[in-house]
OpenMM code with the backbone's topology and positions (N, CA, C; nanometers):
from openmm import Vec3, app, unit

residues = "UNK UNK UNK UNK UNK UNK UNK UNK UNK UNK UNK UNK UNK UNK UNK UNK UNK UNK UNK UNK UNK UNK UNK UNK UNK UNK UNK UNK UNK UNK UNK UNK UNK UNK UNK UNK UNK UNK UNK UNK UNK UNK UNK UNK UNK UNK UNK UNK UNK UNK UNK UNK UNK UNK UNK UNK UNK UNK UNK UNK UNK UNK UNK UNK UNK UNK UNK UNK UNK UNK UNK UNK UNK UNK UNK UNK UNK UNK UNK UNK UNK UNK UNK UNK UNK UNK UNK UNK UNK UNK UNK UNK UNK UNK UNK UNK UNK UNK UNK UNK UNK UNK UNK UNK UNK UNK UNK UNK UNK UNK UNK UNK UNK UNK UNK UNK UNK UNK UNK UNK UNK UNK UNK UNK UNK UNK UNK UNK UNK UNK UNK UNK UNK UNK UNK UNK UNK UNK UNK UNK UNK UNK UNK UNK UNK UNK UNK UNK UNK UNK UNK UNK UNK UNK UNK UNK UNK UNK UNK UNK UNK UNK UNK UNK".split()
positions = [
    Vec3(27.2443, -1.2434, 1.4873),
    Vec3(27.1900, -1.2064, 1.6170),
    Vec3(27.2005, -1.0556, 1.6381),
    Vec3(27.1544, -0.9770, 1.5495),
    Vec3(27.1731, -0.8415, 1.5552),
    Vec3(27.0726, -0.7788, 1.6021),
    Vec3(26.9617, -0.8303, 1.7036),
    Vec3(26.8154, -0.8197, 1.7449),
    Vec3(26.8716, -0.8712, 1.9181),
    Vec3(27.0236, -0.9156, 1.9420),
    Vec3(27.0629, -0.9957, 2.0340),
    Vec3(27.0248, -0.8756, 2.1352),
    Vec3(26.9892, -0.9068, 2.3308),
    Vec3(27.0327, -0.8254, 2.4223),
    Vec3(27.1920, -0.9071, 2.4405),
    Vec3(27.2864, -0.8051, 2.5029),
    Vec3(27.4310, -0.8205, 2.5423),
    Vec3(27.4546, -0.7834, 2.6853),
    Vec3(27.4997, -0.8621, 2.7741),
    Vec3(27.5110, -0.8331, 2.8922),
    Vec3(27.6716, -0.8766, 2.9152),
    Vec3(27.7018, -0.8116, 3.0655),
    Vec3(27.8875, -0.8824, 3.0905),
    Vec3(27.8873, -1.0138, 3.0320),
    Vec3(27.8084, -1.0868, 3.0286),
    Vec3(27.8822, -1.2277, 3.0484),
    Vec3(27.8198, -1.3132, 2.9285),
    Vec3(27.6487, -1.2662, 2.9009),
    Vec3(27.5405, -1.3387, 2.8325),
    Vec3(27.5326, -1.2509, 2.6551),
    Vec3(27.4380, -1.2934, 2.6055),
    Vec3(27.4174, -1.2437, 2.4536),
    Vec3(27.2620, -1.3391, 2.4346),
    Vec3(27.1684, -1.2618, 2.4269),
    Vec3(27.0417, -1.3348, 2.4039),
    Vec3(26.9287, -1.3060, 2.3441),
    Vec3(26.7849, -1.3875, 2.2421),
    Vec3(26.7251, -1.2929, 2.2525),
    Vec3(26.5981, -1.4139, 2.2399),
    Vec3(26.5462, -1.3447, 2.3022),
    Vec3(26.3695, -1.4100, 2.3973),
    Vec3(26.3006, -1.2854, 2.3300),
    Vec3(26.2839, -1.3345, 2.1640),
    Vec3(26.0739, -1.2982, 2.1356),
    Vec3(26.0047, -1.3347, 2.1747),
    Vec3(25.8617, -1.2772, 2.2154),
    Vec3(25.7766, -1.3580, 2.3085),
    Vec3(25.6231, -1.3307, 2.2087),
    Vec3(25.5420, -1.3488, 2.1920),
    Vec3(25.4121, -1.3173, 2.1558),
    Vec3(25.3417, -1.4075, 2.2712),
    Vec3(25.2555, -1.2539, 2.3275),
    Vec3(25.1940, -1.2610, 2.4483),
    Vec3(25.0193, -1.2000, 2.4358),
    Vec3(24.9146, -1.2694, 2.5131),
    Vec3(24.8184, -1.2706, 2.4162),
    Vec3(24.7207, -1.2560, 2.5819),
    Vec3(24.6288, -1.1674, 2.6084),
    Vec3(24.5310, -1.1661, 2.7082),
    Vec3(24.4208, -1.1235, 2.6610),
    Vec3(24.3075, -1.1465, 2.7607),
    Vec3(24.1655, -1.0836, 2.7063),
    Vec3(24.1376, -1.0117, 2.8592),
    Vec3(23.9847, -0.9590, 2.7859),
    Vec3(23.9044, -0.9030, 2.9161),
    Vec3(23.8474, -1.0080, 2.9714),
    Vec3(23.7885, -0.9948, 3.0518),
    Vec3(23.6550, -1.0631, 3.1593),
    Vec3(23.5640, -1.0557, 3.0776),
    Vec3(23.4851, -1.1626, 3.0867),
    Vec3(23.3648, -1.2081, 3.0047),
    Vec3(23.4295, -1.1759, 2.8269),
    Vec3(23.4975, -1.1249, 2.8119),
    Vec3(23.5231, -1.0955, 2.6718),
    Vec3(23.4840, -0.9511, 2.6332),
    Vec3(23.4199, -0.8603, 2.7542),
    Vec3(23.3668, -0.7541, 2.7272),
    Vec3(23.4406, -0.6960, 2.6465),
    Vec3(23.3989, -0.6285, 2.5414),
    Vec3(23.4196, -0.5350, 2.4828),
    Vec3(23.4895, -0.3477, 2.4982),
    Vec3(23.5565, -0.3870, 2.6076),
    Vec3(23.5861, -0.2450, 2.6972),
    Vec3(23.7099, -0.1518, 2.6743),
    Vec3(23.7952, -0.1963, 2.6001),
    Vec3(23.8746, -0.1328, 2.5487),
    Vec3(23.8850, -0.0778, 2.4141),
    Vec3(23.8724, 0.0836, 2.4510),
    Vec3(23.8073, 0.1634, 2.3966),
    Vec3(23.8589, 0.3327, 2.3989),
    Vec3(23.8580, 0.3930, 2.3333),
    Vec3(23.9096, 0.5267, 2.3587),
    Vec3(23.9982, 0.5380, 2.4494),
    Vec3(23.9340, 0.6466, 2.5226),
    Vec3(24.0425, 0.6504, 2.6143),
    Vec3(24.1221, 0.5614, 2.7470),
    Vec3(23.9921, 0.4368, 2.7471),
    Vec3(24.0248, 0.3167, 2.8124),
    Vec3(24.1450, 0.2669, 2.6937),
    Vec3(24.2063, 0.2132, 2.6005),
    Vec3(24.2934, 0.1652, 2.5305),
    Vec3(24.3970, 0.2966, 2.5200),
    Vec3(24.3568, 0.3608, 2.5251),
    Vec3(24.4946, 0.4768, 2.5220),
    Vec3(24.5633, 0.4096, 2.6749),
    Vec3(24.5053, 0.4318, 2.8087),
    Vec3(24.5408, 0.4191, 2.9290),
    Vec3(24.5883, 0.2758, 2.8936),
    Vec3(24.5648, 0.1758, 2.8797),
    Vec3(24.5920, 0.0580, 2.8757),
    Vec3(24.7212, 0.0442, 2.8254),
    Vec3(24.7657, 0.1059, 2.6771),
    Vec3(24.8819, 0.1152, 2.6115),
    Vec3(24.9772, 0.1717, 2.6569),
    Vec3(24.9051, 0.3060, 2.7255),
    Vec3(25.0250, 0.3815, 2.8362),
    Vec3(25.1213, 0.2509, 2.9535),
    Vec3(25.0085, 0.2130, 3.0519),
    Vec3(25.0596, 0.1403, 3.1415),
    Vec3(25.1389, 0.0353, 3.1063),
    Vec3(25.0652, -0.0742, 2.9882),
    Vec3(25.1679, -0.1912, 2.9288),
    Vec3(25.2827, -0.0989, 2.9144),
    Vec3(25.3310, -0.0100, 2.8035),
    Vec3(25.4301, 0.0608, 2.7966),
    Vec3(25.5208, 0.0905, 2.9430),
    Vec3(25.4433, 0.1836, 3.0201),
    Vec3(25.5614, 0.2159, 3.1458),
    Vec3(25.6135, 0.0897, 3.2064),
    Vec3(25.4870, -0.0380, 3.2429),
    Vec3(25.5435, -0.1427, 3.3126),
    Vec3(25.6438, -0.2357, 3.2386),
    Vec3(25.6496, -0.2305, 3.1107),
    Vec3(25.7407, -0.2991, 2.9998),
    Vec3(25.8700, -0.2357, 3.0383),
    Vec3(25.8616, -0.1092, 3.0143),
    Vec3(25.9889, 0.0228, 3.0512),
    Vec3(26.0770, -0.0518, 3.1847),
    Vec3(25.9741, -0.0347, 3.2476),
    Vec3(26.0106, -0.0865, 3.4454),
    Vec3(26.1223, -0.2156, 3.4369),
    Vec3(26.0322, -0.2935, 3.3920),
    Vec3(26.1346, -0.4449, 3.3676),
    Vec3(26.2261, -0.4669, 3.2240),
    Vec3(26.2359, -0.3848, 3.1726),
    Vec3(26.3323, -0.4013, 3.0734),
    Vec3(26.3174, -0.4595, 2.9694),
    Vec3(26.2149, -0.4691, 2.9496),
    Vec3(26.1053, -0.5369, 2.8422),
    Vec3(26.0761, -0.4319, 2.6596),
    Vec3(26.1182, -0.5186, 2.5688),
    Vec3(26.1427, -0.4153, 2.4602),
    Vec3(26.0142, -0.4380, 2.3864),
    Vec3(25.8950, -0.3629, 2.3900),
    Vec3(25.7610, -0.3979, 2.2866),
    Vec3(25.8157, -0.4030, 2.1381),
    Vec3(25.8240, -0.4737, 2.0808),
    Vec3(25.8762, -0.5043, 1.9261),
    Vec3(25.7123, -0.4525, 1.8330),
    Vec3(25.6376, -0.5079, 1.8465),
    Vec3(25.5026, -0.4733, 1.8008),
    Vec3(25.3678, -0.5138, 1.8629),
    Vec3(25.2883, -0.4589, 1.8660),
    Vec3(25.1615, -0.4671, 1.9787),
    Vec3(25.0200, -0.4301, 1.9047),
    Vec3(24.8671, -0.4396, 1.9750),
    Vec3(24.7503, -0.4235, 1.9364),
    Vec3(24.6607, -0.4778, 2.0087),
    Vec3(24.5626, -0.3636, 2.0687),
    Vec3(24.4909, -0.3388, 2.1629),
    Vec3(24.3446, -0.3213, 2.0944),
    Vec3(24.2915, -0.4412, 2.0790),
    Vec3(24.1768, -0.4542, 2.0217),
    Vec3(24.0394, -0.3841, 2.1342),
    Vec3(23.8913, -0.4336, 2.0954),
    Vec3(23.8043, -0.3896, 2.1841),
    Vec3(23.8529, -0.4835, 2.3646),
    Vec3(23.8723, -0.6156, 2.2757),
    Vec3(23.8492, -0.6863, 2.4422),
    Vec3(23.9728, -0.7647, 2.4038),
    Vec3(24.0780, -0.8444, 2.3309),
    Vec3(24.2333, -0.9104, 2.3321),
    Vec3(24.3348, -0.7825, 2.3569),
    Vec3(24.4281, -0.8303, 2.4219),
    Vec3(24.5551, -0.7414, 2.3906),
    Vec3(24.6876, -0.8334, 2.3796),
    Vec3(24.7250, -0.8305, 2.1996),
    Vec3(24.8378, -0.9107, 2.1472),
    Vec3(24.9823, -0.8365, 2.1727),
    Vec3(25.0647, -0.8640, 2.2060),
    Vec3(25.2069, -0.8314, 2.1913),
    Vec3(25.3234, -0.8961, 2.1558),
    Vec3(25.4068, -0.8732, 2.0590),
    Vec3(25.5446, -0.9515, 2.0028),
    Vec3(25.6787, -0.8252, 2.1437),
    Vec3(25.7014, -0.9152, 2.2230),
    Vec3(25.8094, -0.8730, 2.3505),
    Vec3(25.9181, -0.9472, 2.2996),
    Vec3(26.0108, -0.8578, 2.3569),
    Vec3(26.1375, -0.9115, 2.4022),
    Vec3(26.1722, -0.9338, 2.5215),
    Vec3(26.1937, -1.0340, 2.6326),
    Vec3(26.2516, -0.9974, 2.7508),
    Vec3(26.4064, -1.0213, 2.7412),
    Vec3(26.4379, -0.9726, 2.8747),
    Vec3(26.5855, -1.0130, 2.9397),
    Vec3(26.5747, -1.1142, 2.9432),
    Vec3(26.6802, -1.2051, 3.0253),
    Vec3(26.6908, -1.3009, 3.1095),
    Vec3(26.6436, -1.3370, 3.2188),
    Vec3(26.6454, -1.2261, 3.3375),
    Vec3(26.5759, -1.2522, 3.3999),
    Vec3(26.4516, -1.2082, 3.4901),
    Vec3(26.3948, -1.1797, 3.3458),
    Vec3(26.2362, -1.1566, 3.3683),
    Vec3(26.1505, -1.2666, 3.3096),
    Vec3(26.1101, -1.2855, 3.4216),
    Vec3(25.9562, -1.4249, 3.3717),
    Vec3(25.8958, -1.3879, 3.2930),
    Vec3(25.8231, -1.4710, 3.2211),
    Vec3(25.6871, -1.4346, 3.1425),
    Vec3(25.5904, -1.4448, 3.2894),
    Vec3(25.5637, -1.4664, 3.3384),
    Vec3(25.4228, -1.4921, 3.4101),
    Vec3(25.4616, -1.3671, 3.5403),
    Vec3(25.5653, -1.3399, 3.5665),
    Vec3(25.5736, -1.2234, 3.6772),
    Vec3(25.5602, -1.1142, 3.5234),
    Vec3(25.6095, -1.1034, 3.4517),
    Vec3(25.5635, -0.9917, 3.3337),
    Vec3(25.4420, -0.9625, 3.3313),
    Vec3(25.3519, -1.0891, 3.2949),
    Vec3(25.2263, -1.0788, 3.2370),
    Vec3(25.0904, -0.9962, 3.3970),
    Vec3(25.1547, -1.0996, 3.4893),
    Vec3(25.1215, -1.0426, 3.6319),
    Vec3(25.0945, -0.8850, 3.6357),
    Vec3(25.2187, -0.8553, 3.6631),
    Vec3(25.2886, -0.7142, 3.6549),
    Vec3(25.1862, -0.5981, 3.5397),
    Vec3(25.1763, -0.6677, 3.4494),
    Vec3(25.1141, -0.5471, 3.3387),
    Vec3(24.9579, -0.5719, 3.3638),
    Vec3(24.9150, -0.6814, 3.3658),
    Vec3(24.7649, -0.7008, 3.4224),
    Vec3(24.7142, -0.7003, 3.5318),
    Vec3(24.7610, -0.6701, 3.6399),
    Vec3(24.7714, -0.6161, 3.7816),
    Vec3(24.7749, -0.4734, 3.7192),
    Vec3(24.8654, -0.4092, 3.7094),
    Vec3(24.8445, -0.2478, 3.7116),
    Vec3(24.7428, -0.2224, 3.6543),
    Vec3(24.7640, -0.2406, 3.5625),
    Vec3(24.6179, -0.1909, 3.4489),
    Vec3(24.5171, -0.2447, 3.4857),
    Vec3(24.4701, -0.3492, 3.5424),
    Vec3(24.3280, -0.3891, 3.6291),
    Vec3(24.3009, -0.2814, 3.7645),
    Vec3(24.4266, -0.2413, 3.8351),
    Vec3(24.3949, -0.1479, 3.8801),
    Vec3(24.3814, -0.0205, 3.8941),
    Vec3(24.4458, 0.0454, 3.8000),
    Vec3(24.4506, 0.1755, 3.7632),
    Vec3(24.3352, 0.1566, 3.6715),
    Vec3(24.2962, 0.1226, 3.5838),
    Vec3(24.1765, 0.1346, 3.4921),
    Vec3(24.0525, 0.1387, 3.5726),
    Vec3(24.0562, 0.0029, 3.6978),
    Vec3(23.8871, 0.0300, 3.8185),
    Vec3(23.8919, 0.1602, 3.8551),
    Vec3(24.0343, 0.2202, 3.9011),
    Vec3(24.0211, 0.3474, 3.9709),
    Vec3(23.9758, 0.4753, 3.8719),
    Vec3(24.0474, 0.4363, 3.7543),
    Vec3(23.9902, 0.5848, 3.6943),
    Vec3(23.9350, 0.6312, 3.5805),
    Vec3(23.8296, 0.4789, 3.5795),
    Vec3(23.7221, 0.5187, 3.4977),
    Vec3(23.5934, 0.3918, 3.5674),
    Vec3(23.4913, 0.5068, 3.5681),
    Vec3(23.4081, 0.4225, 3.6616),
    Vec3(23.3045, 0.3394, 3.5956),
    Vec3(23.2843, 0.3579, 3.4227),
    Vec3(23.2486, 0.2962, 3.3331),
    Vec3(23.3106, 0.1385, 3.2801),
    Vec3(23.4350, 0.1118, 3.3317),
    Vec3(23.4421, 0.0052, 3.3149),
    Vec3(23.4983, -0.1135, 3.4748),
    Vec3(23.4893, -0.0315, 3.5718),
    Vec3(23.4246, -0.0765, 3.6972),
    Vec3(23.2892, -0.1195, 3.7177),
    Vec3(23.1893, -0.0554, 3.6281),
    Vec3(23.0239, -0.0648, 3.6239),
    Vec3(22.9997, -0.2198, 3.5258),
    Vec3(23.1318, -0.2180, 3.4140),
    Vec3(23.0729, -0.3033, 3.3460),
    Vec3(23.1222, -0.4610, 3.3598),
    Vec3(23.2839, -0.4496, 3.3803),
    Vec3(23.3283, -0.5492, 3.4442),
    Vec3(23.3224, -0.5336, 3.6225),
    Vec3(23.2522, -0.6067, 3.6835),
    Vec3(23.2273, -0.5840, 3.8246),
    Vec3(23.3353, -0.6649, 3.8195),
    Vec3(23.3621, -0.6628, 4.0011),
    Vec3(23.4480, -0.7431, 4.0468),
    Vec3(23.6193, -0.6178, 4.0179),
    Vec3(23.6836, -0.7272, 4.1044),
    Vec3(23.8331, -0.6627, 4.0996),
    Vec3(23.9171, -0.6769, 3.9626),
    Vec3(23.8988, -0.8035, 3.9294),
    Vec3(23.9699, -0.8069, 3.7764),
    Vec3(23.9235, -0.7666, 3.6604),
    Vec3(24.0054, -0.6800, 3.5842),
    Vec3(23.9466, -0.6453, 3.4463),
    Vec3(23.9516, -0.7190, 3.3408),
    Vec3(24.0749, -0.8010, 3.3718),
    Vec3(24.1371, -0.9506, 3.2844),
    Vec3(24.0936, -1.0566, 3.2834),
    Vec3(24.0289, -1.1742, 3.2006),
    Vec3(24.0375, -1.3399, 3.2365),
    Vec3(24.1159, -1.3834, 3.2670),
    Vec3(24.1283, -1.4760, 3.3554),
    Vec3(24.2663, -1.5747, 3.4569),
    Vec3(24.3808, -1.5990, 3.3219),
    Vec3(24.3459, -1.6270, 3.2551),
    Vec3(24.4627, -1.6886, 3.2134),
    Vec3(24.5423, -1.6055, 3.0798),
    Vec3(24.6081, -1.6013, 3.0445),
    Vec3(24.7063, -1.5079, 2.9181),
    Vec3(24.7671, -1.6844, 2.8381),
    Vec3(24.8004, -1.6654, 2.7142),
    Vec3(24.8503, -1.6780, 2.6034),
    Vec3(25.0285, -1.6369, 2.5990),
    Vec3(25.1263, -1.7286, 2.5615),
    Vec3(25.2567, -1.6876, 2.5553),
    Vec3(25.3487, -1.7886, 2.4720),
    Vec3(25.4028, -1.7563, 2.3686),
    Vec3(25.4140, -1.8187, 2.2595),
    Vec3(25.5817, -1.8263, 2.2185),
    Vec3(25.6830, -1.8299, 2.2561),
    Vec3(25.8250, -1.7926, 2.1578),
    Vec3(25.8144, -1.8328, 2.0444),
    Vec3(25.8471, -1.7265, 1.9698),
    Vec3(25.8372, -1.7468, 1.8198),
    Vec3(25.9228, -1.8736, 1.7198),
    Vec3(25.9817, -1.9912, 1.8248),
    Vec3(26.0847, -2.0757, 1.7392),
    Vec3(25.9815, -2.1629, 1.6530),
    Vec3(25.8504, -2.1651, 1.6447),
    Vec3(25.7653, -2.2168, 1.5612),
    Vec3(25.7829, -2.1565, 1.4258),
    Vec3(25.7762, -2.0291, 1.4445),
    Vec3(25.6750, -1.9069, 1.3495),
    Vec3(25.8117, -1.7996, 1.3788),
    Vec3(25.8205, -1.7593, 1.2281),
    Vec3(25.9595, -1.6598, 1.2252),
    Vec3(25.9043, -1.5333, 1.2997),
    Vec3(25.9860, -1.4778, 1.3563),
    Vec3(25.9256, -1.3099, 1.4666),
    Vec3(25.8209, -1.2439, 1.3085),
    Vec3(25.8758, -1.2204, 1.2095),
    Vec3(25.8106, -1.1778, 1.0840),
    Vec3(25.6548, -1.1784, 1.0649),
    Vec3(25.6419, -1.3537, 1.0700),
    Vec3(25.5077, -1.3907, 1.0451),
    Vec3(25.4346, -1.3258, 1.1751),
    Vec3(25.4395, -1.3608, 1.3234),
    Vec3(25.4233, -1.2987, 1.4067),
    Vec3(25.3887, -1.1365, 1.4358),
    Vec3(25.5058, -1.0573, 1.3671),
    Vec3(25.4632, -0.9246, 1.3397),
    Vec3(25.3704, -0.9088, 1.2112),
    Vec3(25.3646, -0.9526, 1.1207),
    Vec3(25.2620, -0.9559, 1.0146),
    Vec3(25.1216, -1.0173, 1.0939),
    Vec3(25.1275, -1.0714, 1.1617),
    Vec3(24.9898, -1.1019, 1.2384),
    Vec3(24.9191, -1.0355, 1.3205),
    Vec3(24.9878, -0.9292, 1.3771),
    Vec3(24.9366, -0.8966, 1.5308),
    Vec3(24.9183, -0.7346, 1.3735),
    Vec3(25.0153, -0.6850, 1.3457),
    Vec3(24.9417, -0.5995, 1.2182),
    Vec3(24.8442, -0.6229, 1.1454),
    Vec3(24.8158, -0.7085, 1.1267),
    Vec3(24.6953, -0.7347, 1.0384),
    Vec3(24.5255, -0.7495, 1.1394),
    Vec3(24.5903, -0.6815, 1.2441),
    Vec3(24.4639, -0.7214, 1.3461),
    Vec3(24.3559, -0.6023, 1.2761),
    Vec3(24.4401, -0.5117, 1.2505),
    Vec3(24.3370, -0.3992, 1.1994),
    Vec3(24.3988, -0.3560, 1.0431),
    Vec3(24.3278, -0.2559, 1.0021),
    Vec3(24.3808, -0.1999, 0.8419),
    Vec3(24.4709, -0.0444, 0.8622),
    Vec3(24.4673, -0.0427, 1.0553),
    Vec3(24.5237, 0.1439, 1.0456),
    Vec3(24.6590, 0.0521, 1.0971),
    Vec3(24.7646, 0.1884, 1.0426),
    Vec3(24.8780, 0.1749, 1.0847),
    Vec3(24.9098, 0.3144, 1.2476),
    Vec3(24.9903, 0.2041, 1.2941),
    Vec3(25.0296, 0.2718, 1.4005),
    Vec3(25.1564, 0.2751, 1.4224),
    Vec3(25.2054, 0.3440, 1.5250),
    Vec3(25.3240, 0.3365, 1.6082),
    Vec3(25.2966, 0.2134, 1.6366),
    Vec3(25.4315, 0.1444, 1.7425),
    Vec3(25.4372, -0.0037, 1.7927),
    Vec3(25.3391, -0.0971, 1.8901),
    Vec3(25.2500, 0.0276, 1.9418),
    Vec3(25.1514, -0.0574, 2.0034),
    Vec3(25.0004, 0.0282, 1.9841),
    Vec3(24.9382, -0.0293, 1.9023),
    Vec3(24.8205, 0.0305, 1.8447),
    Vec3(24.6966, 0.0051, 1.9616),
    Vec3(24.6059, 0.1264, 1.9178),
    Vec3(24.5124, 0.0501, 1.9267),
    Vec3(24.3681, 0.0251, 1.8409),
    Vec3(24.2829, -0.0518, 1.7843),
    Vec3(24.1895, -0.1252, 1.7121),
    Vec3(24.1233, 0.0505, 1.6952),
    Vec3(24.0742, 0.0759, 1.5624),
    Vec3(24.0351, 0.1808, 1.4981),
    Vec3(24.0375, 0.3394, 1.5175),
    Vec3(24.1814, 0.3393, 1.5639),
    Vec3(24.2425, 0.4991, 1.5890),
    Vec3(24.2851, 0.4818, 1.4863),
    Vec3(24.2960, 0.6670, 1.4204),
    Vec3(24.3600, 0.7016, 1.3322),
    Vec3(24.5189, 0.7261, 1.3733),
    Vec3(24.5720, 0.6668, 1.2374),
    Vec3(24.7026, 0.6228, 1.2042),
    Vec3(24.7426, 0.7971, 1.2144),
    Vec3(24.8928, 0.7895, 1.3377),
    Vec3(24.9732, 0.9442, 1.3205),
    Vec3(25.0069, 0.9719, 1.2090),
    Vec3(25.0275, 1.1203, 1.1773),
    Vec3(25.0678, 1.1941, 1.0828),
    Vec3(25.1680, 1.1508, 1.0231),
    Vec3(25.1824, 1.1066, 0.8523),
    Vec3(25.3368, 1.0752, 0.8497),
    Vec3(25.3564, 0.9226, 0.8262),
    Vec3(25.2788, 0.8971, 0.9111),
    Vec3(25.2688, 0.7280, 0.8962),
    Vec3(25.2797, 0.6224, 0.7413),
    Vec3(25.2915, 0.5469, 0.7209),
    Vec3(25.2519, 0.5053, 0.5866),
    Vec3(25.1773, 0.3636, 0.6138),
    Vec3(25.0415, 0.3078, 0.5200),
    Vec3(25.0064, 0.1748, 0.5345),
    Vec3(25.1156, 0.0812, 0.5591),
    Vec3(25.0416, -0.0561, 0.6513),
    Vec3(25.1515, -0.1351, 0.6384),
    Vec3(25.1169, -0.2086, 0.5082),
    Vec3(25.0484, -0.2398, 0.4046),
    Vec3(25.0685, -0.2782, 0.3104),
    Vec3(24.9098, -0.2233, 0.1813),
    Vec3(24.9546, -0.2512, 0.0930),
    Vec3(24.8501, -0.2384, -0.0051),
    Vec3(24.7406, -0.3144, -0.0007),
    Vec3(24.6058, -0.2834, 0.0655),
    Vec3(24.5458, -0.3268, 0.0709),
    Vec3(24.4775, -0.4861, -0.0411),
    Vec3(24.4994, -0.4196, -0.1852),
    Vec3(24.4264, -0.4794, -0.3402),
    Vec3(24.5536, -0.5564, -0.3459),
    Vec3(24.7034, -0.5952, -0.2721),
    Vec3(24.7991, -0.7184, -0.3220),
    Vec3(24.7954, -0.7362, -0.1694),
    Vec3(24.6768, -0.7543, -0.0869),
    Vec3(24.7056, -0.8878, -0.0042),
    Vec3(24.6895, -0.9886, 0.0478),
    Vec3(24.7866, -1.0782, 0.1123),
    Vec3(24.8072, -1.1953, 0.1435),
    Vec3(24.7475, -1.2467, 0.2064),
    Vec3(24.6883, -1.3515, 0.2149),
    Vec3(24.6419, -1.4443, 0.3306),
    Vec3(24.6968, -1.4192, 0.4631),
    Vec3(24.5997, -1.3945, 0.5599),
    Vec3(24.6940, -1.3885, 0.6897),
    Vec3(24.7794, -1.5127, 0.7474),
    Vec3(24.8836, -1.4814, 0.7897),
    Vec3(24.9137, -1.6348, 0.8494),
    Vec3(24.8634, -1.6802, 0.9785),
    Vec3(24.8842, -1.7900, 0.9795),
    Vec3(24.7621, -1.8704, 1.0712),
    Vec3(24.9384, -1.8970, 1.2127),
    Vec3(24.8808, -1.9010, 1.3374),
    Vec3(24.9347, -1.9078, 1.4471),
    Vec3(24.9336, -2.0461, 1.4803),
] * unit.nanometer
topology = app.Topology()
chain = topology.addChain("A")
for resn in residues:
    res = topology.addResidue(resn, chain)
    for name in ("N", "CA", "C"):
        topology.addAtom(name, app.Element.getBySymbol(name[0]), res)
């Protein structure tokens, strides 16, 4: 349990793979719309104590392998990060206010998985394999990989993805 959180009294650890889309499926996350997006998941993760283990911010899904505390919900989490970012994104870009009308930028419902099926491993090998660039911990779908970086694997020895 060396991945454990430790508190006075408790010792725990809640992987989560957490899974949302856009509205209609649009295609809207994008430049600097997915930069903003990654920012906010990030600060509101920060807020509640929430550790991003590995992440990926496609055109229109956004996958994440979380850790929470104890006592943070998944569904006040998921709330929390898709609330801000539905509203900070209408406000400050008016291109994807034009394209998703309406107040929500999100479909109703999110995806939330604890990994006691599927080792955290396979899980992080999955949500990596969403694309071929490597990133820091929460990517997003065809930015170039930072300076320094290295592939996450050799393209010509690989594996079958694993299936969820």
């Amino acid at each position: 349990m060396s991945d454990s959180r430790h508190g006075s009294h408790t010792t725990c650890s809640i992987p989560l793979h957490i899974v949302w889309i856009t509205k209609y499926r649009h295609k809207a996350l994008r430049g600097e719309v997915a930069d903003r997006v990654r920012a906010i998941v990030r600060e509101e993760g920060q807020k509640s104590g929430v550790d991003i283990l590995q992440g990926h911010i496609s055109p229109d899904p956004v996958h994440g392998m979380v850790s929470i505390p104890p006592h943070v919900t998944i569904s006040r989490l998921i709330q929390r990060m898709q609330g801000k970012s539905s509203y900070r994104l209408l406000a400050e870009f008016p291109q994807v206010r034009k394209r998703l009308w309406g107040r929500p930028v999100w479909a109703r419902g999110s995806c939330c998985r604890s990994s006691g099926n599927v080792t955290d491993e396979v899980i992080k090998a999955y949500i990596a394999q969403q694309s071929h660039d490597s990133d820091d911990v929460l990517r997003i779908e065809g930015e170039a990989s930072p300076p320094g970086d290295t592939p996450l694997g050799d393209a010509s020895a690989e594996e079958p993805r694993p299936r969820l």
